[in-house]
C-alpha positions in Angstrom: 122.2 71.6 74.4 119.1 74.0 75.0 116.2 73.2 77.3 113.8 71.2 74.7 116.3 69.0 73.2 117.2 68.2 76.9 113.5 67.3 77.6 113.1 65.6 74.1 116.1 63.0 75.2 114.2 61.9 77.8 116.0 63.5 80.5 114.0 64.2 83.8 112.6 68.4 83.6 113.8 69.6 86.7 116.8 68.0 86.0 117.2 69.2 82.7 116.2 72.8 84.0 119.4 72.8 86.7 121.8 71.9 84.1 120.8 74.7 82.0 120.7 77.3 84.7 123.6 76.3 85.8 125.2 76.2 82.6 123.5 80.0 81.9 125.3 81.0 85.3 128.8 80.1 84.4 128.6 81.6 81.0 127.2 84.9 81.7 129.1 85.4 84.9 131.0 88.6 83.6 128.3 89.4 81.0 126.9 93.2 81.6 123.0 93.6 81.8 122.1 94.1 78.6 124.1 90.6 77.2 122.1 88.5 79.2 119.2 90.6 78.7 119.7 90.0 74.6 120.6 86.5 74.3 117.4 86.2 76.5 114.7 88.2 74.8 116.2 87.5 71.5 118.2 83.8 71.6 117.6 81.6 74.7 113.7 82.0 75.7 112.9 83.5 72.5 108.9 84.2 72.1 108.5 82.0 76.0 109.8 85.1 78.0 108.0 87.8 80.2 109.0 91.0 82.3 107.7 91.4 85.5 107.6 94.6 86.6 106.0 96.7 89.7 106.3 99.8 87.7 108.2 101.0 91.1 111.5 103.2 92.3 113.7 101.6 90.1 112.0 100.0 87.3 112.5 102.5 84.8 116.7 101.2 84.2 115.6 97.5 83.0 112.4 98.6 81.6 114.2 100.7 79.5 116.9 97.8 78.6 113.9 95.5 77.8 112.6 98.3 75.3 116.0 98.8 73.5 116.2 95.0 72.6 112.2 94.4 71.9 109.5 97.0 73.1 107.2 94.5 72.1 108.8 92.1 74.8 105.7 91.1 77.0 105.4 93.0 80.5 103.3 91.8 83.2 101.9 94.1 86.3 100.3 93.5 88.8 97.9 95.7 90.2 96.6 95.3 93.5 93.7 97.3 93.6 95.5 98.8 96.7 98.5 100.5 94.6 99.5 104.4 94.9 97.3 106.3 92.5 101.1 107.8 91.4 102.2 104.2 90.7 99.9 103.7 88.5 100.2 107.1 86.6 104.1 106.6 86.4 103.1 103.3 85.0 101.7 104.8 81.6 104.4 107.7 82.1 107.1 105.2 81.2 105.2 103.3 78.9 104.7 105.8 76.4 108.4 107.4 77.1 110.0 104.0 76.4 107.3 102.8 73.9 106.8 99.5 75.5 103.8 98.1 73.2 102.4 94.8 75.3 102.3 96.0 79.1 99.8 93.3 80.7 97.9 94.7 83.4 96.8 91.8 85.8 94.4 92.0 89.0 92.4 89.6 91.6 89.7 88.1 90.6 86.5 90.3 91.7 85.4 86.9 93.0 88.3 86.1 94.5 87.9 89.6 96.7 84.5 89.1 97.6 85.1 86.1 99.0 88.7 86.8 100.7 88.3 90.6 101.4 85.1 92.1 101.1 86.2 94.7 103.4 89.6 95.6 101.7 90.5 95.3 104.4 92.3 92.0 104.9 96.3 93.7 104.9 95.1 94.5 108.9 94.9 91.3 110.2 96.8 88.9 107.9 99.1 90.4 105.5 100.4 87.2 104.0 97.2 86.3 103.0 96.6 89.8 101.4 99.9 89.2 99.4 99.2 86.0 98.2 95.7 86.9 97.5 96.4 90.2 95.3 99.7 89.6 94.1 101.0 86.1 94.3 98.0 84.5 93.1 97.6 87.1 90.0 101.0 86.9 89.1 100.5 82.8 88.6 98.0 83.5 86.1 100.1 86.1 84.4 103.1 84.0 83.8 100.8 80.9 82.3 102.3 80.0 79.1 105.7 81.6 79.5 108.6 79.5 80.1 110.5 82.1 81.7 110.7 85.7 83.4 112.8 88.6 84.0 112.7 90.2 87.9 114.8 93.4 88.3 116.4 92.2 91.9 119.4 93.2 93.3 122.0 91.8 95.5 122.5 94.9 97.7 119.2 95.7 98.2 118.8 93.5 101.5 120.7 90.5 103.1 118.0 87.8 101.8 119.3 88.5 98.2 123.2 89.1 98.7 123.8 85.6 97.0 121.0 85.9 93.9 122.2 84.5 91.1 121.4 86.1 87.9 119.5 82.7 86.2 117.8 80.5 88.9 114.4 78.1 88.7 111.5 79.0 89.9 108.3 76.8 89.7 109.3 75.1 86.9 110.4 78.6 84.8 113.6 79.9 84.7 113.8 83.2 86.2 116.5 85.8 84.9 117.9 89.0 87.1 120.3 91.0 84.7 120.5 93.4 87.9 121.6 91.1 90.0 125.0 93.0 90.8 124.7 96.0 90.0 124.9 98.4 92.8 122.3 101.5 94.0 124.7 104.0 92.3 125.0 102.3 89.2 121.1 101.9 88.8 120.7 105.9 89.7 123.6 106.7 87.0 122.0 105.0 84.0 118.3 106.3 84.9 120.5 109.8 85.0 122.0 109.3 81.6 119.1 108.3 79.9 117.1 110.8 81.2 114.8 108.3 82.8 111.9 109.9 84.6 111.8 108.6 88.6 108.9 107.2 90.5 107.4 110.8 91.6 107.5 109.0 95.2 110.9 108.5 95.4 112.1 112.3 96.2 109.1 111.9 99.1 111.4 109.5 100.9 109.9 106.4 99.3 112.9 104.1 98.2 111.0 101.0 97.7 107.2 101.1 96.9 104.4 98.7 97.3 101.0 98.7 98.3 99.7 102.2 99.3 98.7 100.2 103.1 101.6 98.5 103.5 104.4 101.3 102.3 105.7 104.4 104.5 108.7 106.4 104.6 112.2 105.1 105.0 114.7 107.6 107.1 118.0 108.9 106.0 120.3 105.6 106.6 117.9 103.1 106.9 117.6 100.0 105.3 115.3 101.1 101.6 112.6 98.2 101.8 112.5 99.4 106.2 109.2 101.0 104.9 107.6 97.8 104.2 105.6 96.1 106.4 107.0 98.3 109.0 107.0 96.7 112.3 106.1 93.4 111.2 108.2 90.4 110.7 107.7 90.5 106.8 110.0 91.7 104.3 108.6 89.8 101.2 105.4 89.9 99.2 105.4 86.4 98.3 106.1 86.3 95.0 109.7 85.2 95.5 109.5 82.7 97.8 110.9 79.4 97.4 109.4 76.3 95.0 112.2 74.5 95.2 113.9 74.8 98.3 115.4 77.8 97.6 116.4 80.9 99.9 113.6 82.8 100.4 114.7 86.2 98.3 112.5 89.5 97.3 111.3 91.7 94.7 112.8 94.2 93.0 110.4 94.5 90.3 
């Protein structure tokens, strides 16, 4: 029984939205990335889906899944106003190699700034705020209207994700991560055999990119997302945290 004719019996949302994730679990646990990906897009949360996507070190592999089922598959990022300048040109690098036709470029509110950081300068003093402010809170707009979201996370890429699940509920959506198991050498083989261009940051010793403030380099044998936030006790943006009770996870769009 899908989602609607759960909610048209009657049966309470949230509860109707576990039994389905739940039920999405068990039946694509040994389905490869591009299964779940294409009863997704094109089956389950047909025309109510949405990629999210920083445009960072690894988003090239499921971007270019996403394009192979539907180019036209909306994708939503979320730009800071604080990004690297080469984040933003790999951005339209990839979306002309991959042909992606409806990438959604979201940002704060100029009001929002004036009033919360009129400085730029807010990431000094209270980074949480600066998160929520210029990613979290955009990102809520973004999604309006779409039932459900794909996040490239991984298990392996820190101990607050080893146990991610690849459907789970989040504010009310269901969120998908077809990544969720795949390793840091499976990602870099596929991007190598399709000749997927990297994030020009990467070879600089940038694993995991964020905000241009808030990213450095990570050292040979150091944890990849040790570069963000360095030296504070933060390893999320906010976008990830829990609704529901949940783990607190991260971002690996």
């Amino acid at each position: 029984m899908g989602l609607h004719e759960t909610f048209s019996l009657g049966v309470d949302p949230e509860l109707g939205l576990q039994a389905e994730v739940a039920t999405l679990n068990t039946q694509f646990e040994d389905a490869t990335a591009q299964e779940i990906l294409m009863s997704s897009i094109r089956h389950q949360f047909a025309g109510d889906i949405a990629m999210v996507s920083s445009f960072g070190a690894d988003s090239a592999v499921l971007l270019h899944m996403v394009a192979q089922i539907d180019p036209s598959t909306p994708v939503l990022f979320v730009d800071t106003v604080k990004l690297f300048p080469a984040t933003l040109l790999y951005r339209e690098e990839l979306i002309e190699t991959l042909g992606l036709t409806d990438v959604r470029t979201h940002k704060p509110l100029q009001e929002e700034l004036a009033k919360t950081d009129p400085a730029g300068m807010l990431w000094m003093t209270d980074t949480d705020a600066c998160c929520h402010m210029r990613k979290v809170v955009p990102l809520e707009r973004a999604l309006s209207g779409f039932g459900s979201w794909i996040s490239g996370r991984k298990r392996h890429q820190s101990s607050t994700r080893s146990n991610l699940d690849t459907f789970e509920i989040d504010d009310g959506r269901v969120k998908i991560n077809p990544l969720a198991d795949w390793t840091a050498t499976e990602v870099l083989d596929y991007a190598q055999s399709h000749d997927l261009p990297p994030h020009p940051l990467v070879a600089q010793g940038y694993p995991s990119i964020g905000c241009l403030p808030c990213t450095s380099k990570v050292a040979p044998g150091e944890d990849p997302r040790a570069g963000r936030w360095r030296g504070q006790d933060k390893t999320e943006c906010g976008i990830h945290w829990p609704t529901h009770g949940k783990e607190i996870d991260g971002s690996g769009i």
